[in-house]
Backbone bond lengths (Angstrom), bond angles and torsions (degrees), N, CA, C in turn:
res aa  C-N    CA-C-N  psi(-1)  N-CA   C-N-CA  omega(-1)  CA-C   N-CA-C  phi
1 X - - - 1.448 - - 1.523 108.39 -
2 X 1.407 109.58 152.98 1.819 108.17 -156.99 2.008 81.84 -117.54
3 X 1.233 90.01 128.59 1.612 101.62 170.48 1.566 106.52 -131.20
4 X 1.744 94.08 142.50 1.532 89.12 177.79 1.519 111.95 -126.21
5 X 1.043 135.90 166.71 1.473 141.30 -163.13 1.754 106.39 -133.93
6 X 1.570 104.31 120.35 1.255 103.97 175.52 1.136 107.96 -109.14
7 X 1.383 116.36 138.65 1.070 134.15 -169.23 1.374 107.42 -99.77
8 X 2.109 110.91 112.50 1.570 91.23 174.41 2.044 88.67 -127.54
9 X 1.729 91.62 178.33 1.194 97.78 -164.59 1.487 93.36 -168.81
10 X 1.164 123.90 162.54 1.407 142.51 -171.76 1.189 111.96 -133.63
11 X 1.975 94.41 92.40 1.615 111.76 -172.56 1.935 134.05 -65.90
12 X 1.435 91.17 9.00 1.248 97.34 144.77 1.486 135.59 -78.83
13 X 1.020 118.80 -52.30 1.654 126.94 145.80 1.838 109.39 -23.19
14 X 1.103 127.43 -19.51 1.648 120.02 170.17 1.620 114.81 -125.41
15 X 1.677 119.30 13.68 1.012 119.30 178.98 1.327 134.04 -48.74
16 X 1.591 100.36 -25.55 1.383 98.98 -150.69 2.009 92.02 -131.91
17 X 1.489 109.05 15.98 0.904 111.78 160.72 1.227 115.76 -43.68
18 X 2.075 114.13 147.12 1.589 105.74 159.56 1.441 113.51 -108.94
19 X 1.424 103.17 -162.28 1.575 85.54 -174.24 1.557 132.21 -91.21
20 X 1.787 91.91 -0.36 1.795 115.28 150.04 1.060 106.81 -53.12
21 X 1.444 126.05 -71.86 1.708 136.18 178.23 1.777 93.71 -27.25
22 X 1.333 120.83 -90.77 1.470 150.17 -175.62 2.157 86.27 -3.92
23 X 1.708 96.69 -81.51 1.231 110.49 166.62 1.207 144.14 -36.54
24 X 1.278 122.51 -28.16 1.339 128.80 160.39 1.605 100.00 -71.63
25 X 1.508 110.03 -64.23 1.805 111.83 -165.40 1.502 103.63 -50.03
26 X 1.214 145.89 -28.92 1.500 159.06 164.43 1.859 98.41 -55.19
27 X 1.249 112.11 -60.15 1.442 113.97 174.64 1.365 102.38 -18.89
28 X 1.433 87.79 -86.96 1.773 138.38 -165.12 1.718 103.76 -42.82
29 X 1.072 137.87 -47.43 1.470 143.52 151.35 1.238 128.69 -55.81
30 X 1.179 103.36 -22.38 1.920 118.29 177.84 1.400 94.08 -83.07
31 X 1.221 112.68 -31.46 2.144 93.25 -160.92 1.464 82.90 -96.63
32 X 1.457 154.38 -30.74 1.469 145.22 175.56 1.236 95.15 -51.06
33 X 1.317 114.70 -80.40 1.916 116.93 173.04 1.160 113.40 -11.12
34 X 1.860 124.91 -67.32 0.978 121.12 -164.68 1.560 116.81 -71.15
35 X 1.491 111.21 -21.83 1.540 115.71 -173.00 1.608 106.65 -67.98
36 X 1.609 113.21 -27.93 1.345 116.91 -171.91 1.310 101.51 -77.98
37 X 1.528 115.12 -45.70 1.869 104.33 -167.23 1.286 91.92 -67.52
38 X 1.325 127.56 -18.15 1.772 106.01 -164.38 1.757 107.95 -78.33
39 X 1.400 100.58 -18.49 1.697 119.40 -170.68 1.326 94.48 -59.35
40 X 1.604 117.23 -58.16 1.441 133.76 -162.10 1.539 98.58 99.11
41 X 1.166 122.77 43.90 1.767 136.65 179.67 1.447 110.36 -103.97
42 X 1.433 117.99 -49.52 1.516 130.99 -125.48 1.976 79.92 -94.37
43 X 1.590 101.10 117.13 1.683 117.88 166.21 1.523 95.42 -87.66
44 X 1.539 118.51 -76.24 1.444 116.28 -150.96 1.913 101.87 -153.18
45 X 1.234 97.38 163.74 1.877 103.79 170.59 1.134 105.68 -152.24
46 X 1.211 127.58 154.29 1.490 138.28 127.60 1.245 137.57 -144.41
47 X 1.297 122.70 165.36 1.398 125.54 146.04 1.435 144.07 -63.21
48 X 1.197 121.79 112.64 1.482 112.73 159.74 1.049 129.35 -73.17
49 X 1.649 132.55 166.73 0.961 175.05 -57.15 2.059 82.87 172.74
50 X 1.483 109.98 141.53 1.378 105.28 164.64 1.531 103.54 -54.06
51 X 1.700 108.59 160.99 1.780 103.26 147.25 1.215 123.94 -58.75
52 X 1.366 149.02 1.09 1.671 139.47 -161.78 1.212 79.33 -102.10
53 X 1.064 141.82 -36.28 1.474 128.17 -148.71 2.234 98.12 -104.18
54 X 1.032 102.06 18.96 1.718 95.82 172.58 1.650 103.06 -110.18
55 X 1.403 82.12 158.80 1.515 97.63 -169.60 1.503 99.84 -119.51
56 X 1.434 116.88 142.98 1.308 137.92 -139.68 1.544 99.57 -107.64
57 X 1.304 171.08 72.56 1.080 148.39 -171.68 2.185 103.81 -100.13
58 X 1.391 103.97 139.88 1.400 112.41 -179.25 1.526 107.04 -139.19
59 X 1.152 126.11 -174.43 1.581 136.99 -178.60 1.769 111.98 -165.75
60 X 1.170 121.01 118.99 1.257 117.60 -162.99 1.738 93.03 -155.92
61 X 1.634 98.66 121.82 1.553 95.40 173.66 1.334 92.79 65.42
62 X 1.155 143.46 65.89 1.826 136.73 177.15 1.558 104.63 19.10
63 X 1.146 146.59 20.54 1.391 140.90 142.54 1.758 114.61 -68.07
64 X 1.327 82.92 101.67 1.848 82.93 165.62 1.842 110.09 -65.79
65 X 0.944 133.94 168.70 1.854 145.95 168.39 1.551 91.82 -161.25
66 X 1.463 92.49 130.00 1.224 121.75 142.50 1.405 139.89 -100.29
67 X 1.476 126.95 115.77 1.829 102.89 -155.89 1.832 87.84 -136.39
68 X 1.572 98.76 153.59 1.531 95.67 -175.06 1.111 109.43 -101.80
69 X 1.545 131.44 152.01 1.284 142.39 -157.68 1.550 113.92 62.25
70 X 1.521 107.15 176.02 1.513 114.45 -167.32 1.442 132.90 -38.58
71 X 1.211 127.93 -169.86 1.314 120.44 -166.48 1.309 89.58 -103.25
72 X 1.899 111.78 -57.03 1.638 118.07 -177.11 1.289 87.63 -112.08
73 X 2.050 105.91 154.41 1.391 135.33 149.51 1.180 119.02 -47.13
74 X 1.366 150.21 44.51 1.638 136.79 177.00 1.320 111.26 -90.83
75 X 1.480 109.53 162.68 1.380 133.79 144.68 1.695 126.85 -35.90
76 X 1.134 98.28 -76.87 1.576 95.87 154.19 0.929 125.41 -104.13
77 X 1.852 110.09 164.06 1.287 115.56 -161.59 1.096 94.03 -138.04
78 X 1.867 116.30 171.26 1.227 127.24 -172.77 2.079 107.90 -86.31
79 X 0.897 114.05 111.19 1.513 122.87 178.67 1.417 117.08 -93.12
80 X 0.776 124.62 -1.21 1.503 115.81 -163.28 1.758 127.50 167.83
81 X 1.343 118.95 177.32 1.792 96.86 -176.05 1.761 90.22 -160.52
82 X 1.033 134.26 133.76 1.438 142.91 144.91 1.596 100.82 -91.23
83 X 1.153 93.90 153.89 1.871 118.49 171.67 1.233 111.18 -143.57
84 X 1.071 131.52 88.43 1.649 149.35 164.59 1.790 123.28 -75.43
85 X 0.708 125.11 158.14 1.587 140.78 -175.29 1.200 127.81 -124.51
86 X 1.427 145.11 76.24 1.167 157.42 -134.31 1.824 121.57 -158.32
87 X 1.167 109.42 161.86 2.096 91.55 -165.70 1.214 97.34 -103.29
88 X 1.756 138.68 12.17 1.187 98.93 171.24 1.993 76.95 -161.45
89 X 1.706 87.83 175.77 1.507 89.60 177.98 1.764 107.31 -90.43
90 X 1.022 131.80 14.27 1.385 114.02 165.00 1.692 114.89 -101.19
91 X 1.386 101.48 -20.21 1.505 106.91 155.02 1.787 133.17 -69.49
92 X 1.308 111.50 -18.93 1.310 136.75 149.06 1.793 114.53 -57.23
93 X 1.148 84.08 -48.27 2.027 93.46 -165.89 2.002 90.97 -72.56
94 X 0.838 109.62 -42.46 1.670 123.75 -177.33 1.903 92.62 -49.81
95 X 1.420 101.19 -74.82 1.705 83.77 153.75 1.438 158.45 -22.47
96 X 1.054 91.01 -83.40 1.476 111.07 169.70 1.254 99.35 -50.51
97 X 1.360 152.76 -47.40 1.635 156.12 -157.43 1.702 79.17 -63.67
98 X 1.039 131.64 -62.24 1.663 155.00 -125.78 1.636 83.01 -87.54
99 X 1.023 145.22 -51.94 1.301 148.91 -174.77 1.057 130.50 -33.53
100 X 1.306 137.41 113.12 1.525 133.84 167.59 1.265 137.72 -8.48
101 X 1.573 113.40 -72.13 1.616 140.03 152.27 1.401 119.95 -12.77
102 X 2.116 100.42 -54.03 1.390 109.89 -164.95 1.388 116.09 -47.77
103 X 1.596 99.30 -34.16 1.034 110.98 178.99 1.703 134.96 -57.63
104 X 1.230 114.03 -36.78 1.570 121.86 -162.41 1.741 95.44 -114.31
105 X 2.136 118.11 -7.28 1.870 103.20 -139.82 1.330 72.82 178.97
106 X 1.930 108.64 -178.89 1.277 127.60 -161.48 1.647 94.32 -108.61
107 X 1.053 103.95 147.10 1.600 131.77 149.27 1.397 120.94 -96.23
108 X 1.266 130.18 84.41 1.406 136.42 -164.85 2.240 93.97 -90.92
109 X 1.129 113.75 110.28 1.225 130.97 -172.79 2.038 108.79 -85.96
110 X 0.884 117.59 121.95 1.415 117.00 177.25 1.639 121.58 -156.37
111 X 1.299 94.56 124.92 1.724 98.47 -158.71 1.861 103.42 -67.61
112 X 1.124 138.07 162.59 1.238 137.61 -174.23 1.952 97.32 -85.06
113 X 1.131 112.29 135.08 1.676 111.02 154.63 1.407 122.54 -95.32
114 X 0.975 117.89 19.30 1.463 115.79 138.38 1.397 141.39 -68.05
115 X 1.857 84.11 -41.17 1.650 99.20 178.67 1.532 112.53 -93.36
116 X 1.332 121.59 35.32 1.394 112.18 -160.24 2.652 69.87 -149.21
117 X 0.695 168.33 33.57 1.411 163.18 -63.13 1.555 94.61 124.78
């Protein structure tokens, strides 16, 4: 079963990072990375893009809108996504615990419905 982990965080909390900071947090994600490919877990990751910079698309009443930046105003925001491969969701959560994020932000855990089809 394919589970993915969103990574949120409240990018004030890294504002004032430098690019030592930057470098360590790159560390620190590289050896999680590596713990997953070594598992035989690790599908895919990335990074996003801040929220200011997403673009909003909706449809209401057959009116398409396009609007720039987020959908909602929050504190935290969505940063990032792992997708792992694992047989159950507490072996997922064993993950996600293991995660970078957990640390500073949420790991919002959600099994794929494809793989559950």
């Amino acid at each position: 079963m394919q589970y993915t982990f969103l990574l949120y965080s409240n990018p004030a909390d890294s504002a004032n990072m430098t690019a030592e900071d930057w470098a360590q947090e790159k560390e620190v994600y590289g050896a999680y990375i590596g713990a997953l490919q070594e598992a035989g877990v690790f599908v895919s990751t990335d990074w996003l893009q801040p929220a200011e910079t997403a673009t909003t698309v909706s449809t209401e009443n057959g009116q398409h809108r396009v609007q720039d930046g987020p959908f909602a105003a929050t504190r935290e925001t969505l940063g990032g996504y792992f997708v792992i491969e694992v047989p159950s969701l507490d072996a997922a959560l064993v993950w996600a615990q293991k995660c970078p994020a957990a640390k500073f932000g949420k790991v919002e855990v959600r099994a794929s419905a494809m793989g559950s089809v």
